[in-house]
C-alpha positions in Angstrom: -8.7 -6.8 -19.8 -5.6 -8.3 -19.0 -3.0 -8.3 -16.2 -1.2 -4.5 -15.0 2.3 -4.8 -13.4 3.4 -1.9 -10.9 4.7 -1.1 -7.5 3.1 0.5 -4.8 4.6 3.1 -2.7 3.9 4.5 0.0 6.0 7.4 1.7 5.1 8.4 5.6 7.1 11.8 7.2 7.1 12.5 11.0 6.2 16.1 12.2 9.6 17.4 11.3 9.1 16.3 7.5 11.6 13.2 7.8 11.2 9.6 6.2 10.0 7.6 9.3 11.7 4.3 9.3 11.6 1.0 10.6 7.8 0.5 10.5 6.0 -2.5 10.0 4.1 -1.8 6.9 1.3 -4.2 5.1 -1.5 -3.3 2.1 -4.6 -5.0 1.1 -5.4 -4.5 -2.7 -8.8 -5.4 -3.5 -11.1 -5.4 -6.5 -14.2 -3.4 -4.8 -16.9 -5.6 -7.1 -15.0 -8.4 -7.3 -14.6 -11.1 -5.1 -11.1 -13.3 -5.1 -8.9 -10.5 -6.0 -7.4 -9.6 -2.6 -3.9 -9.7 -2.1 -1.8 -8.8 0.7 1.5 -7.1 0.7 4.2 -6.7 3.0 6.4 -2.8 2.2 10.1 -2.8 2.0 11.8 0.6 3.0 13.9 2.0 1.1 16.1 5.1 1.9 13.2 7.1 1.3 9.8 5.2 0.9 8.1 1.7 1.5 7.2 -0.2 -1.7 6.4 -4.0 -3.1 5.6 -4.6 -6.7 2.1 -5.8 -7.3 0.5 -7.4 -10.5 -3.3 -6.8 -10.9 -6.0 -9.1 -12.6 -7.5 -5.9 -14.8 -8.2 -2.6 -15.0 -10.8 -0.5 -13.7 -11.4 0.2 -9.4 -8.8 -0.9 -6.7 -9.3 -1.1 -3.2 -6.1 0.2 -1.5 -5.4 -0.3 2.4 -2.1 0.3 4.1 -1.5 -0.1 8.1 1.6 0.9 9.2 2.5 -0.2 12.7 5.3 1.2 15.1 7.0 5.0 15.3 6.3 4.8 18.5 2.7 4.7 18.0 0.7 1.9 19.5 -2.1 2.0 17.0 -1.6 1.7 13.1 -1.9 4.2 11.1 -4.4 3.8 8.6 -4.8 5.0 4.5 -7.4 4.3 2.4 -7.3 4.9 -1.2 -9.6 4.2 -4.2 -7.6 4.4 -7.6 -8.2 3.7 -11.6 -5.8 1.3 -13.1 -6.1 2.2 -17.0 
């Protein structure tokens, strides 16, 4: 019912199990019913993951898409994930 304050993080390892670095990394949180929730945010690395801090409108469903560009890699990789926010 009213606003939930978090951060998102996002951790990415290479073949050898190591913290990639240095990538360009953006998520899209979205309300999957509701329209005018989407928000965009850019990742900051950290020593050992990306993260931002995010405030949400509610709880319930969240939308959750993270493209992370470079390592070398000319296409993004992509993660979708659905999660509850209580």
């Amino acid at each position: 019912t009213g606003t939930a304050q978090g951060k998102l993080i996002f951790s990415i390892l290479d073949a050898e199990g190591r913290n990639l670095e240095g990538l360009d990394v953006v998520a899209t949180v979205r309300r999957p019913v509701i329209d005018g929730t989407d928000q965009s945010l850019s990742l900051v690395y950290d020593e050992e993951n990306y993260s931002a801090d995010v405030t949400l409108s509610g709880s319930g469903q969240w939308d959750v898409s993270i493209l992370a560009h470079g390592g070398g890699s000319e296409e993004p990789y992509r993660l979708e994930k659905r999660i509850w926010v209580k």
